[in-house]
GUKOLLUM-59223 format. One line per 5 residues: number of its first residue (from 1); for each residue y, x, z of N, C-alpha, C, CB. Coordinates in nm, 4 decimals. Glycine has a CB too. Layout:
N
NUM> Y/X/Z/Y/X/Z/Y/X/Z/Y/X/Z ~ ...
END
This chain:
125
1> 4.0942/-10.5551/24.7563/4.0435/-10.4550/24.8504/3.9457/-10.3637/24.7785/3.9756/-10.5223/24.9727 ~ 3.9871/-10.2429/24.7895/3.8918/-10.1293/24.7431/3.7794/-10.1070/24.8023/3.9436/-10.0135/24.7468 ~ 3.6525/-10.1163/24.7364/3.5211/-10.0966/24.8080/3.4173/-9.9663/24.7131/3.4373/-10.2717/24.8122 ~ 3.4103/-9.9024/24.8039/3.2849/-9.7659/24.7501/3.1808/-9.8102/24.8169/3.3092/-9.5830/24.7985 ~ 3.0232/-9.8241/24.7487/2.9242/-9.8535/24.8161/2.8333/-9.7293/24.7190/2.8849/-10.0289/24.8196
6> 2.7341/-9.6473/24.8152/2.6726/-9.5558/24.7812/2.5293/-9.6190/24.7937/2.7093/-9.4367/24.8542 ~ 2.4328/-9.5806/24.6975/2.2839/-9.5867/24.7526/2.2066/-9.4726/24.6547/2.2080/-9.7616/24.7350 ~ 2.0927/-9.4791/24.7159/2.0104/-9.3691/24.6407/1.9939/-9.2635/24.6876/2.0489/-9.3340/24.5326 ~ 2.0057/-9.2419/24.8564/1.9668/-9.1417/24.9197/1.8183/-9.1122/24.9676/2.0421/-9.1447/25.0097 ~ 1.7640/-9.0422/25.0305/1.6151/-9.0763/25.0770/1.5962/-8.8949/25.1184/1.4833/-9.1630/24.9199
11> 1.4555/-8.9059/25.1257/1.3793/-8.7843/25.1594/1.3076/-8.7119/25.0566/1.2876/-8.8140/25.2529 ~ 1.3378/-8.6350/25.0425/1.2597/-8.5320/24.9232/1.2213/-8.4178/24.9706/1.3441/-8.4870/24.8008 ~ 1.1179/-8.3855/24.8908/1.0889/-8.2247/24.9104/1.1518/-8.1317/24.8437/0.9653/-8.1878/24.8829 ~ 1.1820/-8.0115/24.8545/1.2497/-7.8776/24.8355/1.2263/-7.8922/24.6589/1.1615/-7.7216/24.9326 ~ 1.2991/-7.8940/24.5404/1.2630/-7.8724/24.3960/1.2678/-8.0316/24.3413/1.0990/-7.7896/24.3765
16> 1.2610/-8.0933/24.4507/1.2349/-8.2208/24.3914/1.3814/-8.3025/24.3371/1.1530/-8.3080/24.5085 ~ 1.4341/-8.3977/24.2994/1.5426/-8.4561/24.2212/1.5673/-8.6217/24.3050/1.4869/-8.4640/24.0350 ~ 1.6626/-8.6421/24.3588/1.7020/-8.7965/24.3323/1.8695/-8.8303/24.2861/1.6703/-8.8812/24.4851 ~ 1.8873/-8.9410/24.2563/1.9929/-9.0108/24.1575/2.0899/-9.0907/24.2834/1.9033/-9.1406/24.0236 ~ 2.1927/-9.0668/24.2953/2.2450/-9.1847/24.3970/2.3511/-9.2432/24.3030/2.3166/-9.1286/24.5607
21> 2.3975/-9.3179/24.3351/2.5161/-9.4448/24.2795/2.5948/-9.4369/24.3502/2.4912/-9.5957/24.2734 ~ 2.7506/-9.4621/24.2883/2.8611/-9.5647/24.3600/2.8955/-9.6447/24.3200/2.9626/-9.5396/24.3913 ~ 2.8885/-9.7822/24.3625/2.9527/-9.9181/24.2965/3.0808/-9.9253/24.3634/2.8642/-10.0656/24.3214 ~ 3.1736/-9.8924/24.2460/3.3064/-9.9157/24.3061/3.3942/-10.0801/24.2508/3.3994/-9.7665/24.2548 ~ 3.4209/-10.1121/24.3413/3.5195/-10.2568/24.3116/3.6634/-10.2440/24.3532/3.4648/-10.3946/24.4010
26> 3.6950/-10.3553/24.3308/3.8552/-10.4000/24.4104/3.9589/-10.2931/24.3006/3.8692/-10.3326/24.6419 ~ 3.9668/-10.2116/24.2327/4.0451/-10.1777/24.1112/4.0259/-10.1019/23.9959/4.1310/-10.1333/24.1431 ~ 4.0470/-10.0464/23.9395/4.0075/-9.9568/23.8051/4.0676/-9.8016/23.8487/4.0969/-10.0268/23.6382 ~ 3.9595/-9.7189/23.8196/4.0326/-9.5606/23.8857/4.0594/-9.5016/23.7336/3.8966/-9.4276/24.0060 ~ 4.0649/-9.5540/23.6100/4.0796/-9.4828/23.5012/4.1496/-9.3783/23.4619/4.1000/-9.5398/23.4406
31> 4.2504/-9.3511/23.5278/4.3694/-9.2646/23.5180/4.3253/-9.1317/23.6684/4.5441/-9.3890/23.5455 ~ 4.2219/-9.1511/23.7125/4.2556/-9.1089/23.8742/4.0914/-9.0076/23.9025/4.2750/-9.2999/24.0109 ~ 4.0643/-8.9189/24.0022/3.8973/-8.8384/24.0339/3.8741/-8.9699/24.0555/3.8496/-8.7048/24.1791 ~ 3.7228/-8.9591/24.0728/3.6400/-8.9911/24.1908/3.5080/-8.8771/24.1843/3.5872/-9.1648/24.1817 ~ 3.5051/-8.8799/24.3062/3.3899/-8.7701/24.3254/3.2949/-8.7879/24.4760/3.4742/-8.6076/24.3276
36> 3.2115/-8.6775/24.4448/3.0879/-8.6820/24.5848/3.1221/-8.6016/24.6341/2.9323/-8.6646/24.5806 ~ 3.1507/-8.6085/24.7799/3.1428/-8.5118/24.8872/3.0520/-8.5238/24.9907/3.2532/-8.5026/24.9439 ~ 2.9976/-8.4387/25.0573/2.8502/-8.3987/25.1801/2.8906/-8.3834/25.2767/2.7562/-8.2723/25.1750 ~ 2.8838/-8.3974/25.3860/2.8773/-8.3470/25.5234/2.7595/-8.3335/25.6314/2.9581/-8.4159/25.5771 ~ 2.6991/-8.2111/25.6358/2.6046/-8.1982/25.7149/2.6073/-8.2007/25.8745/2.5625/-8.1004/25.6748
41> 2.5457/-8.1902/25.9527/2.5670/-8.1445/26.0888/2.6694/-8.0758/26.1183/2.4770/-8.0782/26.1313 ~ 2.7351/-8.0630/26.1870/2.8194/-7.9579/26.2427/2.9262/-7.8929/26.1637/2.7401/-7.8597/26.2834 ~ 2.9102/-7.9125/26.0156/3.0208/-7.8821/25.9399/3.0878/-7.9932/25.9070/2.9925/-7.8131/25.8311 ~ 3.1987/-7.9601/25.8036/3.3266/-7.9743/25.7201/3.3035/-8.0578/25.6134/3.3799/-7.8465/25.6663 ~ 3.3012/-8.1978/25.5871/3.2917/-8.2168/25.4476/3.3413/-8.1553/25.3702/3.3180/-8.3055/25.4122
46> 3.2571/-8.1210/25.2930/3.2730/-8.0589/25.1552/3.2728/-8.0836/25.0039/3.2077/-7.9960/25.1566 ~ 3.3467/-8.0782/24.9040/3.3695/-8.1075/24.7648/3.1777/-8.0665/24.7141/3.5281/-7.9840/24.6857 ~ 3.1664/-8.1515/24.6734/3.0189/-8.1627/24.5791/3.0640/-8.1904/24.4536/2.9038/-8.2867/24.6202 ~ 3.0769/-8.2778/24.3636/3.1778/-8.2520/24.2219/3.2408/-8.4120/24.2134/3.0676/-8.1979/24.0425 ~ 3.3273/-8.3905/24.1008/3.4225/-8.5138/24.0667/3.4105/-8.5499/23.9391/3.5676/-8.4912/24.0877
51> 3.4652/-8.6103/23.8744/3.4753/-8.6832/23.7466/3.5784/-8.7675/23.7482/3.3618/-8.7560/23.7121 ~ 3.6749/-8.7648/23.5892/3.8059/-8.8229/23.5535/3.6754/-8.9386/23.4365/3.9664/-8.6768/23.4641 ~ 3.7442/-9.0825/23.5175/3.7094/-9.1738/23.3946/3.7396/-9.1404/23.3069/3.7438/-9.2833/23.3816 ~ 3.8774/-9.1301/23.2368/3.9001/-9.1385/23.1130/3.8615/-9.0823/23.0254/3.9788/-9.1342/23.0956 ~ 3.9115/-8.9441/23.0938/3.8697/-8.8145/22.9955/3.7038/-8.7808/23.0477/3.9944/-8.6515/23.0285
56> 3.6563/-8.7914/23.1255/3.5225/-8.7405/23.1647/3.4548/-8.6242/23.2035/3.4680/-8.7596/23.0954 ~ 3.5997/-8.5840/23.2063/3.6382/-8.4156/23.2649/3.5472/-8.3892/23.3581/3.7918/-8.3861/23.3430 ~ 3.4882/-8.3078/23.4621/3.4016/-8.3002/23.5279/3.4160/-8.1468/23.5830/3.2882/-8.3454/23.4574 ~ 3.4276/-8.1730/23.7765/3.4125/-8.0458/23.8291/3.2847/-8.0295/23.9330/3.5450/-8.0124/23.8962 ~ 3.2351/-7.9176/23.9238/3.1553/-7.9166/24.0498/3.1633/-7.7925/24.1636/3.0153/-7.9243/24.0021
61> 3.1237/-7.7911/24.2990/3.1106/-7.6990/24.3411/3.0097/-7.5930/24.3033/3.1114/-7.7315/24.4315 ~ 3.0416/-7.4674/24.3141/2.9776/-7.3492/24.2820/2.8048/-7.3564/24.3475/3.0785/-7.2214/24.3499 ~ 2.7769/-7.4385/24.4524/2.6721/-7.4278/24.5117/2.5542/-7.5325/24.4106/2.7062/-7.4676/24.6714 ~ 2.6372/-7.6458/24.4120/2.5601/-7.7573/24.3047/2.5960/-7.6662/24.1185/2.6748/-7.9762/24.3268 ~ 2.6627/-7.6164/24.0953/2.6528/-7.6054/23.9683/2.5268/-7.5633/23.8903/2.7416/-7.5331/23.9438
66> 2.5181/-7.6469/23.7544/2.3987/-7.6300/23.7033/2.2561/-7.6879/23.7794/2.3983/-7.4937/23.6875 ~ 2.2738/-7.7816/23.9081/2.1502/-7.8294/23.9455/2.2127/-7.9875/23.9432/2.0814/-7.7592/24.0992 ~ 2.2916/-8.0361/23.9850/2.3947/-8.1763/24.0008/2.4377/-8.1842/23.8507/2.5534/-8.1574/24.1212 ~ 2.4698/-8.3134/23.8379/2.5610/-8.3489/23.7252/2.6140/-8.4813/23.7540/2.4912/-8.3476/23.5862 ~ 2.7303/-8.5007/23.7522/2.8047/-8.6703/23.7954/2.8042/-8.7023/23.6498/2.9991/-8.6863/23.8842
71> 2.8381/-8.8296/23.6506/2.8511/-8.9298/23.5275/2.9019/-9.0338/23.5613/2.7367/-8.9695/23.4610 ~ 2.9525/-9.1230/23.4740/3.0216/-9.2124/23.5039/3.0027/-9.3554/23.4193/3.1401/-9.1551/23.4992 ~ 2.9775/-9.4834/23.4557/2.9866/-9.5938/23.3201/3.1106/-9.7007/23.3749/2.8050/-9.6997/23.2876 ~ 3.1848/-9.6647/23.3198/3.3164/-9.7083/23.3063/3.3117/-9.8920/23.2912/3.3831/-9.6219/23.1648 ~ 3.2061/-9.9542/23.2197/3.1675/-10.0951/23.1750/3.1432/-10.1468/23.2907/3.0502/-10.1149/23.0787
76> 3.0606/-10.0870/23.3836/2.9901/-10.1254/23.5241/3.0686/-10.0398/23.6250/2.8148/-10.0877/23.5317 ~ 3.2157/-9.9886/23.5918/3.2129/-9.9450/23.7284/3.1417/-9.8479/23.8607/3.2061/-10.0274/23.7511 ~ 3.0299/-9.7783/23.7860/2.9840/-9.6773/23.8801/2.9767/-9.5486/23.8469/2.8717/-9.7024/23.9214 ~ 2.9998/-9.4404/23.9740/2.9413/-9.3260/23.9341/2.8294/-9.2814/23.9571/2.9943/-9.2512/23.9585 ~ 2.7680/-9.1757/23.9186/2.5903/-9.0858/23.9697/2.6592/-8.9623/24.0072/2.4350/-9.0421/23.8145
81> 2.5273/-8.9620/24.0901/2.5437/-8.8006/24.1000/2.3911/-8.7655/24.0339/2.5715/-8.7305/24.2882 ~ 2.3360/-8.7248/23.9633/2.2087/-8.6560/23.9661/2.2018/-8.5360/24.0248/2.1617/-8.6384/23.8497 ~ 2.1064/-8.5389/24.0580/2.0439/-8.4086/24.1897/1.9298/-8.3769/24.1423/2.0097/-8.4566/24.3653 ~ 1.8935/-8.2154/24.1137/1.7769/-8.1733/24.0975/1.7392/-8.0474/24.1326/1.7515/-8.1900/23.9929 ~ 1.6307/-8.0033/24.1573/1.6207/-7.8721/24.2191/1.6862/-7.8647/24.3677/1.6905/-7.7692/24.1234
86> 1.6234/-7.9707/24.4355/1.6958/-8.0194/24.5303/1.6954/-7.8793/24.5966/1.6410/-8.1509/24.6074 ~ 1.7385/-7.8679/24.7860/1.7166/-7.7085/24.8363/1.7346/-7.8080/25.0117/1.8865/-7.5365/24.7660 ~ 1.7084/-7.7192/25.0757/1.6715/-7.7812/25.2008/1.8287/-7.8149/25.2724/1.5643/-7.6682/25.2973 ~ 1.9311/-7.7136/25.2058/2.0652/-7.6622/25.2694/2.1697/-7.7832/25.1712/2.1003/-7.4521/25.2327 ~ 2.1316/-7.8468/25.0531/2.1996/-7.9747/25.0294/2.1406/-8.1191/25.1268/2.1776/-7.9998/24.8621
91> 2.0895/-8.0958/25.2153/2.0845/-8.2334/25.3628/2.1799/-8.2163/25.4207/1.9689/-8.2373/25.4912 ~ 2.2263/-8.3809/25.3752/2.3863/-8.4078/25.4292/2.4004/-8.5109/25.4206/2.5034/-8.3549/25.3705 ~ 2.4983/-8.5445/25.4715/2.5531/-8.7084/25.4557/2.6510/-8.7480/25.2894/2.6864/-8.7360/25.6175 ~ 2.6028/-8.8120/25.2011/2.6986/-8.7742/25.1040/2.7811/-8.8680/25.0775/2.6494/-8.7339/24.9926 ~ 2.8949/-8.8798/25.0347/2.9691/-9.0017/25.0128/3.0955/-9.0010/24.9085/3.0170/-9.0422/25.1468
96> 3.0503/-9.1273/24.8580/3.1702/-9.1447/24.7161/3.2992/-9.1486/24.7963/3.1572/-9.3152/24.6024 ~ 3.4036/-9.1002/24.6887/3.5274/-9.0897/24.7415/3.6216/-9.1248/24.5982/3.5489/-8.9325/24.8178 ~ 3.7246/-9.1905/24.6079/3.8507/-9.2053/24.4980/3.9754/-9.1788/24.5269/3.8694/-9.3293/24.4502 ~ 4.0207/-9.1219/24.4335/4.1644/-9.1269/24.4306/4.2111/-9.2461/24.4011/4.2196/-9.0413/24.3463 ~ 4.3538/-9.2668/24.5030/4.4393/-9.3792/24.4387/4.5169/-9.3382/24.3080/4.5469/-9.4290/24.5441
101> 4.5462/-9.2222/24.3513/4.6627/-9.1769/24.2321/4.5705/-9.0281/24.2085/4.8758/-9.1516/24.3025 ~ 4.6254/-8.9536/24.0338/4.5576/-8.8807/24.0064/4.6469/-8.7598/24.1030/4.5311/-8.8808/23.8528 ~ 4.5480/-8.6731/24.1292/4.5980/-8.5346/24.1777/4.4807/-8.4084/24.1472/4.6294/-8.5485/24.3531 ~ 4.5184/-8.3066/24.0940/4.4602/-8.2298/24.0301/4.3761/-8.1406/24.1042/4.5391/-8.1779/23.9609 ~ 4.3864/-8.1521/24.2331/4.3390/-8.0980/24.3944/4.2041/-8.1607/24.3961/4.4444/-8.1597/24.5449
106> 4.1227/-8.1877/24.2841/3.9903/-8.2990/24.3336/3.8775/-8.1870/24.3729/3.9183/-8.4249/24.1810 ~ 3.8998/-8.0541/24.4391/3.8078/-8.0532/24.5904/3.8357/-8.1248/24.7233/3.8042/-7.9183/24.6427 ~ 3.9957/-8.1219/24.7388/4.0711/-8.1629/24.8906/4.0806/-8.3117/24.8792/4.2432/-8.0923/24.9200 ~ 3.9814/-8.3101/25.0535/3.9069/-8.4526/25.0768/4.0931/-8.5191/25.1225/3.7350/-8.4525/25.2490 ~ 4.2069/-8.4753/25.1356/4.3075/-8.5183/25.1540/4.3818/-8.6105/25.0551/4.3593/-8.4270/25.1826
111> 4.3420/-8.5786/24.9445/4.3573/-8.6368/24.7567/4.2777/-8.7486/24.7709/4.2819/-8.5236/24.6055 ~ 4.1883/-8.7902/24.8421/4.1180/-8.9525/24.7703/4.1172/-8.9951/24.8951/3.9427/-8.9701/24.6788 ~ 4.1707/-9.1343/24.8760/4.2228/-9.2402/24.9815/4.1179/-9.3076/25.0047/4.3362/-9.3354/24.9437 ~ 4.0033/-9.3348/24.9149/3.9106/-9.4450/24.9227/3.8092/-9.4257/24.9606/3.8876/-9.5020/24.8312 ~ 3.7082/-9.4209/25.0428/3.5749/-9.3345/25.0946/3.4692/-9.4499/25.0767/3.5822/-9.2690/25.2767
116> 3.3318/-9.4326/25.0679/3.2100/-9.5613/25.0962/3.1497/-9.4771/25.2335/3.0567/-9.5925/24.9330 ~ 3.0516/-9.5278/25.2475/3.0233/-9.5511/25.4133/2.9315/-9.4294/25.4044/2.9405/-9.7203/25.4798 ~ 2.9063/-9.3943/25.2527/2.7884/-9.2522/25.3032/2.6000/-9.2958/25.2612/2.8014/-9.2321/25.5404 ~ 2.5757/-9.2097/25.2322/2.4195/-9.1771/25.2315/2.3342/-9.1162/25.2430/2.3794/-9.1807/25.1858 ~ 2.2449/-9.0794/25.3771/2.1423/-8.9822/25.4001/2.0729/-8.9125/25.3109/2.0617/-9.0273/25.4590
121> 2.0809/-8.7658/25.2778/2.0150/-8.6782/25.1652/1.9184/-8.5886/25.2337/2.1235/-8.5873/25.0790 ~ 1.7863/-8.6004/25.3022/1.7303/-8.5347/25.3066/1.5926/-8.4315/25.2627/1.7536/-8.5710/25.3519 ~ 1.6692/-8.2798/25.2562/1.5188/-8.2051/25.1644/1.4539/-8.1311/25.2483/1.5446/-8.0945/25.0302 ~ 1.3349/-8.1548/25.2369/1.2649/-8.0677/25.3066/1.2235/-7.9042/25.2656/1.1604/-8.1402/25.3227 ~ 1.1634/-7.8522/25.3814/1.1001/-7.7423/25.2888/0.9566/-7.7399/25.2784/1.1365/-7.6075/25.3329
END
């Protein structure tokens, strides 16, 4: 059984930085995304960025670029997201997501089968 577990959410102020995790179990995504996606109030989850184990390829959305960076340790099984320069308009719900199989679509939340339960990101101003 495939399990995504997220932590490392919390409350920050506006500029400020936190680190969240996914401990992923139950198979190996080496060949396949996994990535962070947000959902705030009233909107759409949305693509936040991804990462290919193998290659270590790495996409992000235009809004996080240059403030986020994902990473990955392949030994332990988890990904990061680092977050910095936080902004009041990244408070959201965020949550690891995997592909079963690779598909080159890693914004569309339709491409990863595997979701974790989510983690509160809130910035203040």
């Amino acid at each position: 059984q495939v399990q995504l577990v997220e932590s490392g959410g919390g409350l920050v102020q506006a500029g400020g930085s936190l680190r969240l995790s996914c401990a992923a179990s139950g198979r190996t995504f080496s060949s396949s995304l996994t990535g962070w996606f947000r959902q705030a109030p009233g909107k759409e989850r949305e693509f936040v960025a991804a990462i290919h184990w193998s290659s270590s390829t790495t996409y992000y959305a235009a809004s996080v670029k240059g403030r986020f960076t994902i990473s990955a340790d392949n030994a332990k099984n988890m990904v990061y997201l680092q977050m910095n320069s936080l902004k009041p308009e990244d408070t959201a719900v965020y949550y690891c997501a995997a592909q079963r199989i690779y598909s080159a679509y890693y914004a569309s939340t339709d491409k990863y089968e595997y979701w974790g339960q989510g983690t509160q990101v809130t910035v203040s101003s």
